[in-house]
TIFIKE-52291 format. One record per residue (C-alpha): residue number from 1; x, y, z. Coordinates in Angstrom, 1 decimal, padded with zeros to 4 digits, always signed. Layout:
REM TIFIKE-52291
<atom NUM; <X; Y; Z>>;
...
END
This chain:
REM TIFIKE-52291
<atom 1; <-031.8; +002.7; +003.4>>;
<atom 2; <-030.5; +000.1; +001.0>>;
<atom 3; <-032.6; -000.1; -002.4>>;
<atom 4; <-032.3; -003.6; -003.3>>;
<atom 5; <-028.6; -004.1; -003.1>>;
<atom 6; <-027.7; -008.0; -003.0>>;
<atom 7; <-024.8; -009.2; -001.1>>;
<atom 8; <-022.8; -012.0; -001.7>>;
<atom 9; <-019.5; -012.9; +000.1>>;
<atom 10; <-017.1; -015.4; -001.3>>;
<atom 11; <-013.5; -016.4; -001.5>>;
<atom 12; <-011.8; -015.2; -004.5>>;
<atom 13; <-014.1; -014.3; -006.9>>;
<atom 14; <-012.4; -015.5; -009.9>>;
<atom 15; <-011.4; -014.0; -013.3>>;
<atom 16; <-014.6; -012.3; -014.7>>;
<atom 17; <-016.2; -010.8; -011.4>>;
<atom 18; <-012.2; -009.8; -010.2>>;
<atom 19; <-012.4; -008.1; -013.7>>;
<atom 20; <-015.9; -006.5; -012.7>>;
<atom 21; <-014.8; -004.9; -009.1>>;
<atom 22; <-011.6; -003.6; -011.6>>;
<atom 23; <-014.1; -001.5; -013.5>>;
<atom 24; <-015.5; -000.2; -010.4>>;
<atom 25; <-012.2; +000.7; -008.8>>;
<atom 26; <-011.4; +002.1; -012.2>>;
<atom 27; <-014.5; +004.3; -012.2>>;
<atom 28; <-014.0; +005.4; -008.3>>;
<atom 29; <-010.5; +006.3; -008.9>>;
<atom 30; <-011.1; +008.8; -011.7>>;
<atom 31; <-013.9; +010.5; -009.4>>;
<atom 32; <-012.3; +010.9; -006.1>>;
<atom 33; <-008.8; +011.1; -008.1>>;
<atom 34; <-007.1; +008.7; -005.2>>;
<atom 35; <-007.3; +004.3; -005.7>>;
<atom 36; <-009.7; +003.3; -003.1>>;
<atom 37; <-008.4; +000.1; -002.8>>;
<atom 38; <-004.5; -001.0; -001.7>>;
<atom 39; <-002.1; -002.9; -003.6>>;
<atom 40; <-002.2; -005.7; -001.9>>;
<atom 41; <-006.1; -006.0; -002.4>>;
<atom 42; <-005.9; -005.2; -006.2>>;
<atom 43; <-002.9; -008.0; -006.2>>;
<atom 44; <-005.1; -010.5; -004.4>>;
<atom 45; <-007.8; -009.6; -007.4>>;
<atom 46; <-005.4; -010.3; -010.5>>;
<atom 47; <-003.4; -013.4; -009.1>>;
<atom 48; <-005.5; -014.8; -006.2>>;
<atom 49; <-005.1; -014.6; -002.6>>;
<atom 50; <-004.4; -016.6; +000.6>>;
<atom 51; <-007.1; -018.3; +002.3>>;
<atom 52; <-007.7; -015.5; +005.5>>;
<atom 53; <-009.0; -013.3; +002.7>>;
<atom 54; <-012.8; -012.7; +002.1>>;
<atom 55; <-014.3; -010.9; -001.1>>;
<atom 56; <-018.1; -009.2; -000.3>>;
<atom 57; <-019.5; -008.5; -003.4>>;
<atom 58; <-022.6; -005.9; -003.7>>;
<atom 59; <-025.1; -006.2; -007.1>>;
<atom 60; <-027.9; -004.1; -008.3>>;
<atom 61; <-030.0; -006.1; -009.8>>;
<atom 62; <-027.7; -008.0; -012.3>>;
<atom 63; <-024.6; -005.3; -011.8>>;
<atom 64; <-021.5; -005.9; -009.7>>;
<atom 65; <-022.0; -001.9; -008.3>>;
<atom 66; <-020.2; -002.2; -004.8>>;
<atom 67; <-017.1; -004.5; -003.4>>;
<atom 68; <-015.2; -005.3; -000.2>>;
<atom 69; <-011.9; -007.2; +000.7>>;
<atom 70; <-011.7; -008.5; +004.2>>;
<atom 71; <-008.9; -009.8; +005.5>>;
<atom 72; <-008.5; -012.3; +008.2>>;
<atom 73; <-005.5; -013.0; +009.1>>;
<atom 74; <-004.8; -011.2; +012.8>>;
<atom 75; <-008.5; -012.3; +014.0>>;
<atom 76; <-006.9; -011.2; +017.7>>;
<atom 77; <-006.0; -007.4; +016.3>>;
<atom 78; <-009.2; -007.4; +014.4>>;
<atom 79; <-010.0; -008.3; +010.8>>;
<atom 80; <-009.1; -005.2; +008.0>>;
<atom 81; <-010.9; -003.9; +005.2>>;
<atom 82; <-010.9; -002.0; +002.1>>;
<atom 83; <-014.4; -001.2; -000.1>>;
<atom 84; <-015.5; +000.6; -002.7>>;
<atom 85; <-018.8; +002.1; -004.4>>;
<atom 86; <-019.3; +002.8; -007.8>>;
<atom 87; <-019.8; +006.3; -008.0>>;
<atom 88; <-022.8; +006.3; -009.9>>;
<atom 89; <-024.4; +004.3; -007.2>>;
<atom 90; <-023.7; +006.1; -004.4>>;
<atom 91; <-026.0; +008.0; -001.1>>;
<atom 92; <-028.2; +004.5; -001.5>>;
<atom 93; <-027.0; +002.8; +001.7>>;
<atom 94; <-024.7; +000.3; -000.1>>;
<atom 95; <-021.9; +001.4; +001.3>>;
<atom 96; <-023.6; +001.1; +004.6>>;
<atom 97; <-025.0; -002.4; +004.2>>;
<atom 98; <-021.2; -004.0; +002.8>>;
<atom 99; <-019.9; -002.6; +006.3>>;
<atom 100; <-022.7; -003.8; +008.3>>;
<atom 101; <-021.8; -006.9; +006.4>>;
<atom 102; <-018.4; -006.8; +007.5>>;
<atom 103; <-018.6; -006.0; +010.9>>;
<atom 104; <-021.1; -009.3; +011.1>>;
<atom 105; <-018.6; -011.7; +009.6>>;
<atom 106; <-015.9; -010.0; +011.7>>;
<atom 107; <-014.5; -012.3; +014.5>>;
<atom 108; <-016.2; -010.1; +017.8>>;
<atom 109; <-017.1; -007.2; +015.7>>;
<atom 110; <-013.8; -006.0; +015.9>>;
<atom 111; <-013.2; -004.9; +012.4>>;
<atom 112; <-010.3; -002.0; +011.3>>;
<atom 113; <-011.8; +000.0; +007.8>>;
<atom 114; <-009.6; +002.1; +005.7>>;
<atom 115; <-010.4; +004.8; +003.8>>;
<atom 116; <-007.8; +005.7; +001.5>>;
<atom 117; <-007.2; +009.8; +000.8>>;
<atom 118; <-009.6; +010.7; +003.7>>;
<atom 119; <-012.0; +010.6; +001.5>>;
<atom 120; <-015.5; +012.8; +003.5>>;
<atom 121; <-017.8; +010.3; +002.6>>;
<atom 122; <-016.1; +007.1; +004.3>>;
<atom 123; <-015.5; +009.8; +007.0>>;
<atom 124; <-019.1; +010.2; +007.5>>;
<atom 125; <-019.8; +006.5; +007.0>>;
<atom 126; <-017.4; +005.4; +009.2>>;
<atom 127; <-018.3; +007.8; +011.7>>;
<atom 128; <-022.2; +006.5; +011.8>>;
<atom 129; <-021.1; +003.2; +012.9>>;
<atom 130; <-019.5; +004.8; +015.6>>;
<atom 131; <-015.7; +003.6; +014.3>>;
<atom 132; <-012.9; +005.5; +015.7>>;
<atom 133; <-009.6; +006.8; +014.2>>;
<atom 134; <-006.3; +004.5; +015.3>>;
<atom 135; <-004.2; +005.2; +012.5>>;
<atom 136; <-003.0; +007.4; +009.3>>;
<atom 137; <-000.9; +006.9; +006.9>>;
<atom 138; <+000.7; +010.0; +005.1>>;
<atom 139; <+001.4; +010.4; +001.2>>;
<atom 140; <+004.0; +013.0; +001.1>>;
<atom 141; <+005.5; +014.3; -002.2>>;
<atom 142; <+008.7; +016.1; -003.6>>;
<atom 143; <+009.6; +017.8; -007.0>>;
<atom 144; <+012.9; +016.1; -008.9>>;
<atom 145; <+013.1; +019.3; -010.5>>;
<atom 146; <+015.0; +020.9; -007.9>>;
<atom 147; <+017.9; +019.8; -006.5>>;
<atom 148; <+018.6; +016.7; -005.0>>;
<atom 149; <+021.5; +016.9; -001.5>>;
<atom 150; <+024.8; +015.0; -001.8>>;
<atom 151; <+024.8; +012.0; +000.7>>;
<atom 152; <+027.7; +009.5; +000.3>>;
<atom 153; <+026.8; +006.5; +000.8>>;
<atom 154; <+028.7; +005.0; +003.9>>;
<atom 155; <+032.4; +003.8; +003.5>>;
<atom 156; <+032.3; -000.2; +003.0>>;
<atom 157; <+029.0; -000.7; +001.5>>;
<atom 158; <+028.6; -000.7; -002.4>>;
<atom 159; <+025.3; -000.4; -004.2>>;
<atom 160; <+023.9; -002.5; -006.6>>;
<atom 161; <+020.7; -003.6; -008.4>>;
<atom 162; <+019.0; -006.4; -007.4>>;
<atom 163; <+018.9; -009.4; -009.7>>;
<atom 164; <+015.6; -011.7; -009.7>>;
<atom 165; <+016.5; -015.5; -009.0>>;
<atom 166; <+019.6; -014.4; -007.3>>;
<atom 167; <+018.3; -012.2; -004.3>>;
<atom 168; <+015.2; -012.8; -003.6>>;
<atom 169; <+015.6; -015.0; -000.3>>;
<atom 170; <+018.1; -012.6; +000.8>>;
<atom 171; <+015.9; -009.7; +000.4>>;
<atom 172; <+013.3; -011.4; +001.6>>;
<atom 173; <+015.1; -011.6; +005.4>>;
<atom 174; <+016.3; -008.5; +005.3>>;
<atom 175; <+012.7; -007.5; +004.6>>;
<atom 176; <+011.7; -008.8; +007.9>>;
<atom 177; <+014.3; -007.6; +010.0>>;
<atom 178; <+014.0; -003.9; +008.9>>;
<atom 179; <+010.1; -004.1; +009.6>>;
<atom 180; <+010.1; -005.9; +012.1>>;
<atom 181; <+007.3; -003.8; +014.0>>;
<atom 182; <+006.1; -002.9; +010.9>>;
<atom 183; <+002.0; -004.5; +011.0>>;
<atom 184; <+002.3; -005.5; +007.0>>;
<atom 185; <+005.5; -004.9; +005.7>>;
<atom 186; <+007.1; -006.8; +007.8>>;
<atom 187; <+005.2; -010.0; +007.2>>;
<atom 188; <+006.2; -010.3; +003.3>>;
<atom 189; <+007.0; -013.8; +001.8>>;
<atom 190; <+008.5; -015.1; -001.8>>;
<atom 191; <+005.6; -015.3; -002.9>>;
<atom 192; <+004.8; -011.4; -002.2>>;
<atom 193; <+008.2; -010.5; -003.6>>;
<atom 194; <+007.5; -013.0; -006.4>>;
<atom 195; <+004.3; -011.7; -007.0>>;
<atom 196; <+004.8; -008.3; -007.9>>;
<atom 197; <+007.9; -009.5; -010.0>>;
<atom 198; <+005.3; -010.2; -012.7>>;
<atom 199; <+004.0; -006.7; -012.1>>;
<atom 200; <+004.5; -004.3; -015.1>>;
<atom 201; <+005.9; -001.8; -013.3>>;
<atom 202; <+008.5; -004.1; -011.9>>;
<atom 203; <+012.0; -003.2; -012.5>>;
<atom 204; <+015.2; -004.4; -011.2>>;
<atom 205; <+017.1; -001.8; -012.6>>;
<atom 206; <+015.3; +000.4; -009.6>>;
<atom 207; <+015.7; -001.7; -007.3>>;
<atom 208; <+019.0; -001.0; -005.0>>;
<atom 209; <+020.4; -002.9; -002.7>>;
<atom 210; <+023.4; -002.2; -000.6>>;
<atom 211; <+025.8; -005.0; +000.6>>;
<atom 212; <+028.9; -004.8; +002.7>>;
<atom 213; <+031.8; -004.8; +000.4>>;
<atom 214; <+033.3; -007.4; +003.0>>;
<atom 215; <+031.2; -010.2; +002.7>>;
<atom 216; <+028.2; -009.6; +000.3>>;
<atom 217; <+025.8; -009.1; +003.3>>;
<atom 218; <+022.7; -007.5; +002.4>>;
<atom 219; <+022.2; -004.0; +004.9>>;
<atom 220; <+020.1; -001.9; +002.9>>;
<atom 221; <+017.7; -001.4; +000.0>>;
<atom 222; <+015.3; +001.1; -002.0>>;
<atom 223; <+012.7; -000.5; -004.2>>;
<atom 224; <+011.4; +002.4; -006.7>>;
<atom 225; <+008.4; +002.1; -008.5>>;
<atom 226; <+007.2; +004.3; -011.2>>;
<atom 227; <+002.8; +004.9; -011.5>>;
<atom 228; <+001.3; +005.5; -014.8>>;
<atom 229; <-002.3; +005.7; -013.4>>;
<atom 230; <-002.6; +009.1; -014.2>>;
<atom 231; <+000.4; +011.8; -013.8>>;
<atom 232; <+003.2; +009.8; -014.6>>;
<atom 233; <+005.5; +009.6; -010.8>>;
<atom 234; <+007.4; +007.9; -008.9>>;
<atom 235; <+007.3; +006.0; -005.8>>;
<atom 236; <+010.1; +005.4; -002.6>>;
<atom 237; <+008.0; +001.9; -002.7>>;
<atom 238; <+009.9; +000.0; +000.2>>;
<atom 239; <+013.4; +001.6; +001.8>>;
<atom 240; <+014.9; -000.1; +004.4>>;
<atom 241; <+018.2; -000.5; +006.4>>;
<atom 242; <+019.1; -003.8; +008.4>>;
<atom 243; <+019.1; -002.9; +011.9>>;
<atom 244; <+022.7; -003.3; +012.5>>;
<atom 245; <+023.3; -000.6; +010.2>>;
<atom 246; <+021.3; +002.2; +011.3>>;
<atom 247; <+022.4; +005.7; +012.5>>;
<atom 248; <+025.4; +005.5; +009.8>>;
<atom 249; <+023.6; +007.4; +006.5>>;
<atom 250; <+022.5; +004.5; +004.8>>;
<atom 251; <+019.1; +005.1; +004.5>>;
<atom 252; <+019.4; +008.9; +003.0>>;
<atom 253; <+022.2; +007.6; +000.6>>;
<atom 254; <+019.7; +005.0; -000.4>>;
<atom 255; <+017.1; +007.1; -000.5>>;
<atom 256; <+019.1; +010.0; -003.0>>;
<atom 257; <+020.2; +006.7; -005.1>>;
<atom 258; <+016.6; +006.2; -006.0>>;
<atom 259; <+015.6; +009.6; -006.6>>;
<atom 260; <+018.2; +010.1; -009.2>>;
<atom 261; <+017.2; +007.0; -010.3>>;
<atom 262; <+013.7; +008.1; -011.1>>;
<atom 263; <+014.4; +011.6; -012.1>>;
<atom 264; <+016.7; +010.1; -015.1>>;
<atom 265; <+013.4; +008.2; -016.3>>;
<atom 266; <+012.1; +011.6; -017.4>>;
<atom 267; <+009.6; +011.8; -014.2>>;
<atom 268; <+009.0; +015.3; -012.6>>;
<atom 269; <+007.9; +014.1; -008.9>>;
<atom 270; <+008.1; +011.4; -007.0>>;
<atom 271; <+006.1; +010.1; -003.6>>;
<atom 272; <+006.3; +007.9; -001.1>>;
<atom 273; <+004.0; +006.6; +002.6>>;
<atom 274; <+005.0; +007.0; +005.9>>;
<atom 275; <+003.1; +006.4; +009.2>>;
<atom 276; <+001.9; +009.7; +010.7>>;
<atom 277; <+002.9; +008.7; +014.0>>;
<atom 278; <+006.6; +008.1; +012.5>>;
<atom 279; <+008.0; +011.4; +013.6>>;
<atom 280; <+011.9; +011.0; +012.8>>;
<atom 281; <+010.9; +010.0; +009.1>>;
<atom 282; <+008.8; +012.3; +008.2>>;
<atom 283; <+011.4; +014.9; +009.7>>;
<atom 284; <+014.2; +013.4; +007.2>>;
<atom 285; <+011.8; +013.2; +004.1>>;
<atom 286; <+010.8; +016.8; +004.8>>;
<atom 287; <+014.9; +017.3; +004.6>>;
<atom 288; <+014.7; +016.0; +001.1>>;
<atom 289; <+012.1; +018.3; +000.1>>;
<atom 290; <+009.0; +016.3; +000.9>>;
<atom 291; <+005.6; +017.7; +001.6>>;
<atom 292; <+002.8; +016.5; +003.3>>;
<atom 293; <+000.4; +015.5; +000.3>>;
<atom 294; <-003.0; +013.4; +001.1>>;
<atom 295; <-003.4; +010.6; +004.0>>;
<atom 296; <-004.9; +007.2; +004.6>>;
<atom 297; <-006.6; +007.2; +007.8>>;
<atom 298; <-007.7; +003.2; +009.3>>;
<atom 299; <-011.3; +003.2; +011.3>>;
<atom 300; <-011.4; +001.0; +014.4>>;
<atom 301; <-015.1; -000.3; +015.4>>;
<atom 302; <-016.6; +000.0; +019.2>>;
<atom 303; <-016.3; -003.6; +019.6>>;
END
């Protein structure tokens, strides 16, 4: 049972309550030792977000102690969400009530919940509502300390950084044809490139493309990214190969390019997500040394 927790659902919730549900992410983070929230959701906290997305915000009396992000933009899939309890307030029910909140403002009750490292408790929770298990996402990981395979990069194709203002249209397609299935990635706009540009971590010096040497056309590209959060690694963020120029060693040569990449920046692992399901990818990272590491499993309601 709930003990007094008030809920309040709005549309972005602006500077100084976006700073608030930081402090709790903050606080569940070094607890459970995994983010529980996504990028995209902590993104949609600093700069804003689009007009599908919904903020639930749980209080304690005066204190912001519990959050949710839902998202509405596939109401015919199902809405998606993301929350988080402060760990100090936890076993109260709050986490309950923001999904029973979520589930109500969900278009049929169809509603998809991720809990991000498996974490038992949003197991149990998610389990009690009688959700089922339709998807997980793997984190697998590698040492850069041992060594890293030879793959040439494919003859006609150079690779090059990318340069902001210059490419980002171009990547942008590109994007969208190499995801095409892909339920997120796939759907990324300027203004997603654009906004993690101003990102911190951002930097175009680690992020490849590969054009053909024929006609400058964009086939490829690895997007590193280096965390800081707590161990210092780094992240295959986003590799992908245009369609036309699959089965040819572009995506391993892309990949290695990265990895150097990152192990010259001092760092001593690096990481990356693939879908569980995505059995020829997981058998070429686990070429490259990669190990199965933690996973993100998504909750589907009854509905």
């Amino acid at each position: 049972m709930t003990t007094g927790l008030r809920i309040e659902t709005t549309g972005h919730p602006g500077p100084e309550r976006a700073a608030a549900v930081l402090r709790v992410v903050d606080a569940a983070t070094e607890a459970d030792g995994v983010r529980p929230l996504s990028e995209h959701v902590l993104l949609h906290l600093r700069y804003g977000g689009a007009a599908h997305a919904r903020d639930v915000l749980g209080y304690a009396g005066e204190e912001l102690v519990a959050y949710a992000h839902l998202d509405l933009a596939d109401p015919a899939a199902g809405a998606v969400a993301e929350l988080v309890v402060h760990p100090a307030h936890r076993r109260r029910g709050y986490g309950r009530a923001l999904a029973e909140r979520l589930l109500a403002e969900s278009p049929g009750g169809r509603l998809r919940l991720w809990a991000h490292g498996n974490h038992p408790g949003a197991t149990k929770l998610a389990t009690a509502l009688g959700f089922r298990t339709v998807r997980e996402l793997w984190r697998m990981r590698r040492s850069l300390d041992t060594p890293l395979p030879e793959v040439p990069v494919p003859p006609g194709v150079r690779i090059r950084a990318f340069v902001p203002g210059q490419d980002d249209a171009a990547w942008v397609a590109l994007n969208a044809r190499a995801f095409a299935s892909h339920p997120e990635q796939g759907r990324w706009t300027l203004e997603d490139l654009r906004t993690r540009m101003r990102e911190p971590w951002f930097d175009p010096e680690g992020f490849f493309l590969a054009e053909r040497e024929s006609d400058g056309r964009l086939v490829g590209f690895h997007w590193t990214k280096v965390h800081h959060e707590d161990e210092p690694i780094g992240e295959i963020y986003v590799l992908g190969v245009d369609p036309d120029a699959q089965g040819g060693g572009l995506g391993k040569a892309l990949a290695l390019v990265g990895l150097r990449h990152l192990r010259s920046r001092g760092l001593g692992a690096a990481m990356l997500y693939v879908e569980a399901t995505n059995a020829p990818a997981i058998r070429v990272y686990e070429a490259m040394g990669f190990t199965h590491w933690d996973t993100d499993v998504m909750f589907q309601s009854a509905q």
